[in-house]
N, C-alpha and C positions, 0 to 999 in steps of 0.2 A: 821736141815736136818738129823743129824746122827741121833739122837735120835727116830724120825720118820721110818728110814729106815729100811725094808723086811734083813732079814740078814741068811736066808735060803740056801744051798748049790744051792736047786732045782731051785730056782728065781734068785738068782745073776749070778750063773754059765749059765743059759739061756739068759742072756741079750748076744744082738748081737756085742756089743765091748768085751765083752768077751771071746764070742764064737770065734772072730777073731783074739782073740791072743792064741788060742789054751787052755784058758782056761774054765773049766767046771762044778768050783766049787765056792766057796765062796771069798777064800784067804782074808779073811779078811777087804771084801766091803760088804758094804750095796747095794740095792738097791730102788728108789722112784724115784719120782716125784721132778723136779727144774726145776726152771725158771730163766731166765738171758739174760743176750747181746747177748751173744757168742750160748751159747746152745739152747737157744727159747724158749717159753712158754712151761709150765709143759711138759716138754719134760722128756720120759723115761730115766732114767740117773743112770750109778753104780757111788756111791756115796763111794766116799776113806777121810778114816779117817785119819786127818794130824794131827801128835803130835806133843807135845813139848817134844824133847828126854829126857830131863834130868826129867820130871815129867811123863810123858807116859799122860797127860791130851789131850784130844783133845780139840785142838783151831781153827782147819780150816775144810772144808770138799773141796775136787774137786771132781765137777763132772763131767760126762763124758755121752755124748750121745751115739744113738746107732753108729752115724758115726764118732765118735773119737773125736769129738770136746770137748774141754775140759774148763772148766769154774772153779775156784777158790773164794770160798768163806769163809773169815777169815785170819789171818793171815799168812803166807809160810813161808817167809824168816828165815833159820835158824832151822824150824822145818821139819818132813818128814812123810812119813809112814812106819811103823816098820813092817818086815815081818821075821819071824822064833824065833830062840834063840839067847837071849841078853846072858843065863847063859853060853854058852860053849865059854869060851877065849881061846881054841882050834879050833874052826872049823871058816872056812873063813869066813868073815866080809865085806861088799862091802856097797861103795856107788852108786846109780844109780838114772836112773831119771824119772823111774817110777813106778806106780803099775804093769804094767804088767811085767816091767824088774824086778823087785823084784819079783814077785811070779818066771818068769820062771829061777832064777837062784839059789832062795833057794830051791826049789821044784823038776824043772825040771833037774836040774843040779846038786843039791848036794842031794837030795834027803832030804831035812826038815833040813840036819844039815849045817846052814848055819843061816849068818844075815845078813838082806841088809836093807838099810835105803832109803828108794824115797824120792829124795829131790823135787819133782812134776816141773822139767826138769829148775830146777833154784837154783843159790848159791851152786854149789859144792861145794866150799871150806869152808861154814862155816857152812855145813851139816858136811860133813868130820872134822874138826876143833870140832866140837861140840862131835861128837861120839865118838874123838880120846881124848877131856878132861873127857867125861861120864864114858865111859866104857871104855879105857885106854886097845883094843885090841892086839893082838904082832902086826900083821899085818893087815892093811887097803886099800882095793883096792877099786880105784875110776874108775869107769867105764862110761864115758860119750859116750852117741850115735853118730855115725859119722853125719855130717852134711850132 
């Protein structure tokens, strides 16, 4: 799926899960076509690159329709989506639980200088436990959404 997928500002940033979390550009999704239980038949879908932190490989992809339903294909557990800079062990570091929480708090919030890891809304702790043996931050904030 990743390998396949549109990965243009103009295309990702229009898809309508997107556009509903107020973002308008790429941040680091693809865009295509998946099919699945959850999301439907070749359902239009931004497609989020899941890594394995310690290798930056991707091993999984989630995707996400236009109405937010969200579908996981490959492994999670453990791995995440990596959004800003790994190089600055000065600027704030977060774990969060998703793509869209990632872009709007490295981006929106700290303006690019920031890293946050999407654990794709599972396994804090061994998202956070992973990033804090990898890259060995000063500080690591874990930000889970209220229920």
């Amino acid at each position: 799926l990743w390998a396949s997928a549109a990965r243009t500002d103009r295309i990702v940033g229009s898809h309508p899960y997107a556009l509903s979390k107020g973002i308008d550009w790429a941040a680091g999704a693809g865009r295509g076509n998946a099919s699945g239980i959850e999301i439907g038949k070749r359902a239009d879908c931004l497609l989020i690159p899941v890594r394995d932190i310690r290798t930056d490989a991707v091993c999984a992809v989630q995707a996400i329709n236009p109405a937010g339903v969200k579908q996981s294909f490959g492994p999670i557990r453990g791995n995440a989506f990596i959004c800003g800079s790994t190089l600055g062990k000065r600027a704030p570091w977060f774990v969060v639980e998703g793509w869209a929480d990632a872009v709007s708090i490295v981006f929106h919030a700290h303006k690019g200088n920031a890293a946050a890891f999407a654990c794709m809304g599972h396994h804090f702790d061994i998202v956070a436990q992973t990033v804090a043996e990898h890259f060995a931050p000063p500080r690591l904030v874990v930000l889970e959404d209220a229920a």
